[in-house]
C-alpha atoms as an extended CHARMM CRD file, in Angstrom:
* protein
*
        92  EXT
         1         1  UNK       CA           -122.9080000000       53.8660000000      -39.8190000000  PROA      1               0.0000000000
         2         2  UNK       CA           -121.4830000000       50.9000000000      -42.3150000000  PROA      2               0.0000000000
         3         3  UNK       CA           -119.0510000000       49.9160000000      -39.1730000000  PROA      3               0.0000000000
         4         4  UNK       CA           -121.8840000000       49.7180000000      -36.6780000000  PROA      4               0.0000000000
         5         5  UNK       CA           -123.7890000000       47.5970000000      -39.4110000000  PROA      5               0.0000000000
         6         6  UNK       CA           -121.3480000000       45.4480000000      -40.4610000000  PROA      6               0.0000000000
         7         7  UNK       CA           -120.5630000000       44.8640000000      -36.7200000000  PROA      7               0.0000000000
         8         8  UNK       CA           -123.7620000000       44.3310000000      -36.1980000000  PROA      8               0.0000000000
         9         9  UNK       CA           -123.7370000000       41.2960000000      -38.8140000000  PROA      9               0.0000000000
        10        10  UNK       CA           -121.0930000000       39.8850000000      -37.5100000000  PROA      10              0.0000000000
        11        11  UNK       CA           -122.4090000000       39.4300000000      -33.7710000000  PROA      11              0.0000000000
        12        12  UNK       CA           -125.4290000000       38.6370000000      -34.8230000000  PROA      12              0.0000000000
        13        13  UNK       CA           -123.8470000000       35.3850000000      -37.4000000000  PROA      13              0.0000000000
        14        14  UNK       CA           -121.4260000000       34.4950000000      -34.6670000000  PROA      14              0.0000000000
        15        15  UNK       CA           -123.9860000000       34.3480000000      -31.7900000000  PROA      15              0.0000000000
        16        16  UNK       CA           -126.2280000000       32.1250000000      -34.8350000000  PROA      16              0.0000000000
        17        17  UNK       CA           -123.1300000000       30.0210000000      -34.8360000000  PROA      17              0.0000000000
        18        18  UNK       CA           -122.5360000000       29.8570000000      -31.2930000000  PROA      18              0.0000000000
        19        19  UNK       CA           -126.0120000000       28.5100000000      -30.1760000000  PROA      19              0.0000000000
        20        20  UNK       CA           -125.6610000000       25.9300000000      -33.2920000000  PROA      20              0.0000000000
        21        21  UNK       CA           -122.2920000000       24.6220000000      -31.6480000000  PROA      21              0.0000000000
        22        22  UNK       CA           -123.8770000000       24.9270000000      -28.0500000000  PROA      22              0.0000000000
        23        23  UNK       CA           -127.0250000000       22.6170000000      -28.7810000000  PROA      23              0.0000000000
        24        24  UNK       CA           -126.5240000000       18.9120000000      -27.3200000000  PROA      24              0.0000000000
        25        25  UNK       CA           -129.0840000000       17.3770000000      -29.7280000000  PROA      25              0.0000000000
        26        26  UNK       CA           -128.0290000000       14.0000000000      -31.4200000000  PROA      26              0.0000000000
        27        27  UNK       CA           -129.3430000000       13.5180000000      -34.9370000000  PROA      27              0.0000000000
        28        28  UNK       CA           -128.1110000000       10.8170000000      -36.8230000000  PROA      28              0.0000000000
        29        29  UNK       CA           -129.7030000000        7.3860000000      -35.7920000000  PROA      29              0.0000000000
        30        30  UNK       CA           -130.8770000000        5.7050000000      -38.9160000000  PROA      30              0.0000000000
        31        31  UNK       CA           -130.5180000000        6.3700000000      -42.7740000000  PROA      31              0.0000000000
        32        32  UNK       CA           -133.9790000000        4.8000000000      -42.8310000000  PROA      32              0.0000000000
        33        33  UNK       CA           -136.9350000000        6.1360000000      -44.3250000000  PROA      33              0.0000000000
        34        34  UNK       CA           -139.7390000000        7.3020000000      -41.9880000000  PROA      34              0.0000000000
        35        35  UNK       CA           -142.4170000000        5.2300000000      -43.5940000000  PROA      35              0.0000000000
        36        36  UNK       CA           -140.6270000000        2.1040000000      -41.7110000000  PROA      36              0.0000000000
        37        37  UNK       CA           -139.8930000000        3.3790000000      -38.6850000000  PROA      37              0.0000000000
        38        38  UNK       CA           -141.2120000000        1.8420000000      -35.6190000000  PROA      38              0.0000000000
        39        39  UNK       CA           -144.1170000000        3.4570000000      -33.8050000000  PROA      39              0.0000000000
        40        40  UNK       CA           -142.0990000000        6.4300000000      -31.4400000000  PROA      40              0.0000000000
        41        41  UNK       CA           -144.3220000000        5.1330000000      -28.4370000000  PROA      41              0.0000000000
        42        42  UNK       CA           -142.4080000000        1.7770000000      -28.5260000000  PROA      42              0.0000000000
        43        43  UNK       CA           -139.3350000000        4.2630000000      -27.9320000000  PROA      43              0.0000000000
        44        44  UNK       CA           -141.1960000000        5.7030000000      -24.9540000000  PROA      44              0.0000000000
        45        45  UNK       CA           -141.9310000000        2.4510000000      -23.5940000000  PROA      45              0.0000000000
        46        46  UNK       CA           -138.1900000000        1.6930000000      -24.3300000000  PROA      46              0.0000000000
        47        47  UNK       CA           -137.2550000000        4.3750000000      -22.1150000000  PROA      47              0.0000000000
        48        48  UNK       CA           -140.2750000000        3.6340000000      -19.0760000000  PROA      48              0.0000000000
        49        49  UNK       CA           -138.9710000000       -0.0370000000      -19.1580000000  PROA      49              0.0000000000
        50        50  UNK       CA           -135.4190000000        1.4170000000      -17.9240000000  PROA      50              0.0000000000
        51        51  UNK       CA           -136.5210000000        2.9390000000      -15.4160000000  PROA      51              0.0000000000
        52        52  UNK       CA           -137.2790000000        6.3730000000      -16.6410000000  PROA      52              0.0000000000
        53        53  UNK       CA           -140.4340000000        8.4600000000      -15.8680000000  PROA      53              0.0000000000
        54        54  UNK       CA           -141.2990000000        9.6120000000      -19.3110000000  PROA      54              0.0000000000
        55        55  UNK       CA           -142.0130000000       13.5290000000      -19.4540000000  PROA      55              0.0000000000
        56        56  UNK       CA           -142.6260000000       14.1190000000      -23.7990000000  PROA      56              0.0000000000
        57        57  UNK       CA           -140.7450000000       12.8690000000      -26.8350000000  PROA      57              0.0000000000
        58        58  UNK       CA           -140.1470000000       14.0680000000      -30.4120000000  PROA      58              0.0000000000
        59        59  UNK       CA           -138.3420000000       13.2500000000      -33.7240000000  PROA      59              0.0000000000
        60        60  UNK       CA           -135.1450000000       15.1720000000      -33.8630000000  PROA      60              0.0000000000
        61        61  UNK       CA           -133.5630000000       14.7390000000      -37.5180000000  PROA      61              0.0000000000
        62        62  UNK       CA           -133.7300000000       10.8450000000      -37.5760000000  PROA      62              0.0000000000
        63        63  UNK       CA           -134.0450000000        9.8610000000      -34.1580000000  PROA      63              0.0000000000
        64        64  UNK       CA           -136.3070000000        9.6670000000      -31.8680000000  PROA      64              0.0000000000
        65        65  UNK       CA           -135.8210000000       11.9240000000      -28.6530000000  PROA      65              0.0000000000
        66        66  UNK       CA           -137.4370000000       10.7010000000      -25.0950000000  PROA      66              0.0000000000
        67        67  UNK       CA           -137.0030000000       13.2610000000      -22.1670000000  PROA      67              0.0000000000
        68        68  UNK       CA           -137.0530000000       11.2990000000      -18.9120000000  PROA      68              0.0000000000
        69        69  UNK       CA           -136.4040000000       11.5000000000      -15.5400000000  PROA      69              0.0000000000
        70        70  UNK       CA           -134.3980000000        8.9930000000      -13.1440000000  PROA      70              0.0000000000
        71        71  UNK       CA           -133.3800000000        9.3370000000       -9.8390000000  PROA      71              0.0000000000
        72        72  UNK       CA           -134.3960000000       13.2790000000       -9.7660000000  PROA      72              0.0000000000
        73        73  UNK       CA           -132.3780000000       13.7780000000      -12.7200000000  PROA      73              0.0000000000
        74        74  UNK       CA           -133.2410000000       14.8380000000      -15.9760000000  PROA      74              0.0000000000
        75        75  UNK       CA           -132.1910000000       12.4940000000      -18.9190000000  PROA      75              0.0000000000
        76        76  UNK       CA           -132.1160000000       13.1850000000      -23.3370000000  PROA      76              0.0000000000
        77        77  UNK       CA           -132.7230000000        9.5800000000      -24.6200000000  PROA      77              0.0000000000
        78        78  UNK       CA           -131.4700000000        9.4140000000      -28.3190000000  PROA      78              0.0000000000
        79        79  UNK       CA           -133.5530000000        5.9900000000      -29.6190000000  PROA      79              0.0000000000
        80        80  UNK       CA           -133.2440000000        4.7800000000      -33.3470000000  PROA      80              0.0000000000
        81        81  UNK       CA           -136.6180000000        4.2510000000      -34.7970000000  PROA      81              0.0000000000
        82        82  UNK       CA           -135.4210000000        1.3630000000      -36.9960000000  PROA      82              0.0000000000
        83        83  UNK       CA           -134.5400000000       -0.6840000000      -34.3170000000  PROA      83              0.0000000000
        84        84  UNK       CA           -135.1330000000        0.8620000000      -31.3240000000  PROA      84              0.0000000000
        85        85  UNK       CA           -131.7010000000        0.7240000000      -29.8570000000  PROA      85              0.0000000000
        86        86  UNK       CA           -129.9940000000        3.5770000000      -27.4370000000  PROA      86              0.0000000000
        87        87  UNK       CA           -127.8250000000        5.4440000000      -29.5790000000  PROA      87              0.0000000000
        88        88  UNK       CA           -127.3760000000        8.4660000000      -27.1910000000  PROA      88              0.0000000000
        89        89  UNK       CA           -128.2160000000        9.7080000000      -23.5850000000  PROA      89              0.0000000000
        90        90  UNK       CA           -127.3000000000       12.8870000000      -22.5790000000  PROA      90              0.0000000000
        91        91  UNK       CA           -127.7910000000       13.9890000000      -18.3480000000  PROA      91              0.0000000000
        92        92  UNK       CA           -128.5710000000       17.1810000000      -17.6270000000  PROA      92              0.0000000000
C-alpha cells in the first residue's frame, strides 16, 4: 500500500508540475502598483485599434491579458497597464 501511495504522490506532483510548465501565460509587464495602472479597457481598445475583434480580457499577474481574434485566428495579447505597450502576443 505505501508504494501505491507514494506513487500516487509522485504522479500526481509531476502532472502539478507539468501543467505549470505547459501554461503559455505571460506575467511580468510592470513592477507598478495597481492603484496607477491605466484603465484595462484602454488595453482593449489597444487591441480593437489593431485590428483585433475583442472576445474578454483579464489581469494575469501584472499584465493585462486581451483575447482577440484576427483573420479567423485566435490571438493572447500581453498589454502593460503602465503604459499600455505590447509586451507579448501569443497565436493559437
Amino acid at each position: 500500500m505505501r508504494v501505491i501511495r507514494v506513487l500516487a504522490v509522485a504522479l500526481t506532483v509531476g502532472i502539478g508540475m507539468g501543467s505549470t510548465a505547459m501554461a503559455d501565460g505571460f506575467k511580468d509587464c510592470t513592477k507598478l502598483d495597481k492603484a496607477s495602472w491605466k484603465p484595462a479597457g484602454d488595453a482593449e481598445a489597444k487591441a480593437k485599434a489593431a485590428g483585433y475583434e475583442v472576445r474578454r480580457s483579464k489581469i494575469e499577474g501584472s499584465c493585462y491579458e486581451v483575447y482577440g481574434v484576427k483573420e479567423g485566428k485566435l490571438y493572447e495579447l500581453f498589454y502593460s497597464p503602465e503604459d499600455l505597450s505590447l509586451k507579448h502576443t501569443i497565436a493559437k
